[in-house]
C-alpha positions, 0 to 999 in steps of 0.5 A: 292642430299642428304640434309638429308642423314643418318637422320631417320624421322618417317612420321605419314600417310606415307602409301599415299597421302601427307604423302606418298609424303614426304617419297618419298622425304626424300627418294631422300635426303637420309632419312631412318625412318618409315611410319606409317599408319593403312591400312595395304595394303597401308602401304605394298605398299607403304614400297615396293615402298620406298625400303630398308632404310624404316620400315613400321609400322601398328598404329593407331595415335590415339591409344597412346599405338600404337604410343609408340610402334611406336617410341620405335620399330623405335629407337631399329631398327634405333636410335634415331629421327631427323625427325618426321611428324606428317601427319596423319589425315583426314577431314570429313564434317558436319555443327555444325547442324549435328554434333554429339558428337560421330563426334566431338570426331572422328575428333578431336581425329584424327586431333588435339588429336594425333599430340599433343600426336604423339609429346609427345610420340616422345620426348623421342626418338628425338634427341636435334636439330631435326626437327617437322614438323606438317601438316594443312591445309588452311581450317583453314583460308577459311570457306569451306562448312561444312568442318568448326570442321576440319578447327579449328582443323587445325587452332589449330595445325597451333597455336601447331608448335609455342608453340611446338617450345617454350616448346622445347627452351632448347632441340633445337628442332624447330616445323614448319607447312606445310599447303596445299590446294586442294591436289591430293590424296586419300581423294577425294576417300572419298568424291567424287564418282568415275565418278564425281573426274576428273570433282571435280579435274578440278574445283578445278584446275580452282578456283586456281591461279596456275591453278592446284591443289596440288601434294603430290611432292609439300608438299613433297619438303617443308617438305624436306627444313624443315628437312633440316639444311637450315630452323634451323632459323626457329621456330613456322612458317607456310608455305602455300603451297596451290597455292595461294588459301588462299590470291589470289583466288577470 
């Protein structure tokens, strides 16, 4: 298959989870393009992994000076951009309790702050035409404990992909939202100890109503159908790609 093929895509948080799942999959439709991530051991991997056709590129997303030089290094090395995901973030948890400003400003940066300007620097180097996929998450539709700054901050970027879409009427570039549920990557690293993320991953399984969690494949796919020529009837829309957790779970 080549839905994609000779489209160049810059994937923000490419270098694992959901983000290294879609380049996997842009891979396979015939995308070349860059990941961006900050782990520079990741980031090796995983360009290793990708094979030649993708650039590997240490940024920190929330550095605006690093994303320019982000897309001006992708466009002197490939053209300019029909694809751009702008995955990178993470969640952290806290109430509003136990938040402090210094914890407010972190996550907001990380997970509203630099998909709004991941966009804004891009514009320049973006082909008319092309395609912004934006990544939320369905904790900005369910309250999950203490998980609630990171919920508005996703329900945001759900809102950005339609006022995106609308700013860009006149240069045909439409921007759709991709919302997962528990999905299987790295993060539960960060929040789970090691003896506990198989037992936490079950449960999660079990809650669901497809009866499994979310594989970075699976976003994977949906971003591919977004980049693709078969979703240019779509603008500002969001896609659930959570199991069925957000409507049908008890």
């Amino acid at each position: 298959m080549s839905r994609l093929k000779n489209k160049l895509a810059v994937i923000t948080g490419g270098n694992s989870g959901i983000g290294f799942g879609i380049a996997q999959a842009f891979k396979t439709e015939g995308v070349m393009g860059a990941i961006v991530g900050r782990n520079k051991e990741t980031l090796a991997t995983a360009a290793t992994q990708l094979g030649d056709g993708f650039i590997a590129i240490n940024a920190d997303v929330t550095n605006l000076a690093d994303l320019e030089r982000v897309f001006a290094v992708t466009a002197e090395t490939s053209g300019k951009i029909d694809v751009l995901v702008a995955n990178a973030g993470a969640g952290t948890t806290g109430t509003v309790a136990d938040t402090s400003e210094a914890d407010y400003d972190r996550l907001l940066d990380l997970n509203l702050k630099s998909v709004y300007f991941t966009v804004n620097k891009a514009l320049p180097y973006m082909k008319d035409g092309g395609s912004i996929i934006l990544i939320g998450s369905n904790a900005a539709h369910r309250a999950y404990s203490s998980f609630g700054l990171y919920g508005a901050a996703k329900a945001a970027v759900i809102f950005l992909a339609k006022a995106f879409s609308n700013d860009l009427l006149d240069r045909n570039i439409r921007a759709n939202v991709i919302t997962p549920g528990t999905t299987d990557t790295p993060a539960f690293d960060k929040f789970v100890p090691a003896e506990q993320i198989e037992a936490v991953k079950q449960h999660f399984a079990s809650v669901m109503p497809t009866g499994r969690i979310g594989q970075p494949s699976d976003i994977g796919k949906t971003a591919v159908f977004l980049a693709s020529d078969d979703s240019s009837f779509m603008l500002g829309a969001e896609l659930l790609v959570d199991g069925g957790m957000t409507y049908l779970a008890k």
